[in-house]
C-alpha positions in Angstrom: 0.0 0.0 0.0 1.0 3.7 -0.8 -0.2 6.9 0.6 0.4 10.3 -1.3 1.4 13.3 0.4 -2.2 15.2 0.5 -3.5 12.4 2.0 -1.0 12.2 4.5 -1.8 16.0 5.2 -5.4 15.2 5.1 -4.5 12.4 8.0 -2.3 14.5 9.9 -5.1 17.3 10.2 -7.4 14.1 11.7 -4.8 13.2 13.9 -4.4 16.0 15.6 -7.9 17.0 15.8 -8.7 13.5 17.4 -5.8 14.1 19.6 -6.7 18.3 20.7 -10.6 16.8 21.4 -9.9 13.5 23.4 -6.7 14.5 24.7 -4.9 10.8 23.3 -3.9 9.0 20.4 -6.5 7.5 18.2 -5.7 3.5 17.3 -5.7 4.7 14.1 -6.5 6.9 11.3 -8.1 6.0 7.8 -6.9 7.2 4.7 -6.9 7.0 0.7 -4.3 4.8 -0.3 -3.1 3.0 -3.6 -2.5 -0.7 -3.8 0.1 -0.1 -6.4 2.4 2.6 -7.8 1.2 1.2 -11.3 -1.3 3.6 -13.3 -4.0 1.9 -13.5 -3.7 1.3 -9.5 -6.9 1.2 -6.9 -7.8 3.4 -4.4 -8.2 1.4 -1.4 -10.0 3.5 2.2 -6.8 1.8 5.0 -6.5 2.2 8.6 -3.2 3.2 9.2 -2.3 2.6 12.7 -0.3 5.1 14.5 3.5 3.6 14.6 2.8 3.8 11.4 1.8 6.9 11.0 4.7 8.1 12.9 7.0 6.0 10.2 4.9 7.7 7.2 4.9 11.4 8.7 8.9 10.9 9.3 10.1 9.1 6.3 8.7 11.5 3.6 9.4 15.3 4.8 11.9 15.5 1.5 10.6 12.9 -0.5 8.5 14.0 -3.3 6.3 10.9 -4.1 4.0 7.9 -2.7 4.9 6.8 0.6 5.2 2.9 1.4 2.9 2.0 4.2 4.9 -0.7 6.3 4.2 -2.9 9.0 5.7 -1.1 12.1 4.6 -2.3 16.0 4.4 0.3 19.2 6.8 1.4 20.9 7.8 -1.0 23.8 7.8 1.4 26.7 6.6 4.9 25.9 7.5 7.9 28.5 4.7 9.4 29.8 5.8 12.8 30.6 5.6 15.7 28.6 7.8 18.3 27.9 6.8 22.0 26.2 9.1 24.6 24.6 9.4 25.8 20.8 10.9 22.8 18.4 13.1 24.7 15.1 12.2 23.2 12.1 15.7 22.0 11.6 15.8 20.2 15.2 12.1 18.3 14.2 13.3 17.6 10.6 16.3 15.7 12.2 14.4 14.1 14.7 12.3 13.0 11.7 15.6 11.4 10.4 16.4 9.4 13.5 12.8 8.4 14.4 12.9 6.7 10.7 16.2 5.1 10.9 14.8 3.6 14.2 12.0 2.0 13.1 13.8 0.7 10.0 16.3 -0.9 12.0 13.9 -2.3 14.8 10.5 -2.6 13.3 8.8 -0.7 15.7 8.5 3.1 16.5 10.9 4.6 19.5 9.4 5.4 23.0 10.8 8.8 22.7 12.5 11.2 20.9 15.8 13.4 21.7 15.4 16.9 20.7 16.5 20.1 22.2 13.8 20.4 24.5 14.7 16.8 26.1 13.2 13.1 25.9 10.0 13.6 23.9 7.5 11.2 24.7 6.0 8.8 21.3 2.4 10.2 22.3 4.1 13.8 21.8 5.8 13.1 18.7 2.8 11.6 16.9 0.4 15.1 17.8 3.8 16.9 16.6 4.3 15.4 12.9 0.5 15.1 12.5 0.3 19.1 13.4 3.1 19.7 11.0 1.7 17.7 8.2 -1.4 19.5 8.4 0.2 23.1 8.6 1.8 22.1 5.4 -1.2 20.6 3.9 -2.9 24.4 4.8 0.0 26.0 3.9 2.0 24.2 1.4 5.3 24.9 3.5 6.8 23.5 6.6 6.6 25.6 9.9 9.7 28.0 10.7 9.0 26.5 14.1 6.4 24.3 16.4 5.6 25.2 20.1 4.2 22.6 21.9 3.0 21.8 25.2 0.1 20.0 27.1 -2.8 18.8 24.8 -4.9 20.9 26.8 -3.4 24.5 26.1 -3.5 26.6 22.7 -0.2 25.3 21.4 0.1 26.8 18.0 2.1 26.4 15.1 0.1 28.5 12.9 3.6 31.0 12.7 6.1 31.1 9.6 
């Protein structure tokens, strides 16, 4: 299965909606996908889960085409803190680099994140790609910049 970039944008924006209204993950998010890169491929309606989500919304920040959907299993033992602060878009672009080399090498997503902000917990980093993905899916550009914070306060990206 392959996922195109609006529809990860389009996922991304569900995401983190799910995410500001219930205050947790979703199990998973469903999406348009293709069953091959052929042309006369079919759209198929997936449920993407949310390590792989994570792998999707990391792997393809500077890739230009369809994004593989692979099979990628939780994190074994997520932190459960949180941490807040303002993430450069150079520091969550290379997170985005190690959090796919991780799950490449282990087959499953990392229970955290190292950034300059400190350890940031999987739970965080899912609401932080899918909030990026949809800024860009708004915007058509990646955020200068991403403040985060508790679920429950007015953390805003909406600045480039």
């Amino acid at each position: 299965m392959y996922i195109v970039v609006a529809h990860l944008e389009e996922a991304g924006e569900r995401v983190k909606g799910f995410m500001k209204s219930k205050g947790r993950l979703p199990n998973y998010v469903n999406c348009w996908c293709y069953d091959t890169l052929e042309i006369d491929h079919n759209n198929v309606f997936v449920d993407i889960t949310m390590p792989q989500f994570l792998y999707l919304t990391t792997a393809h920040f500077d890739v230009d085409n369809d994004g593989e959907i692979i099979d990628v299993n939780p994190p074994s033992s997520p932190l459960d803190h949180w941490v807040s602060g303002q993430i450069l878009e150079s520091d969550y672009r290379s997170m985005a680099g190690n959090i796919k080399n991780y799950i490449e090498a282990h087959g499953k997503a990392p229970n955290y994140a190292n950034s300059a902000l400190g350890k940031i917990p999987y739970p965080m980093l899912i609401y932080i790609y899918a909030r990026i993905w949809a800024f860009m899916g708004s915007y058509h550009m990646p955020p200068t910049h991403i403040n985060i914070g508790f679920l429950e306060e007015d953390d805003s990206i909406d600045q480039v």
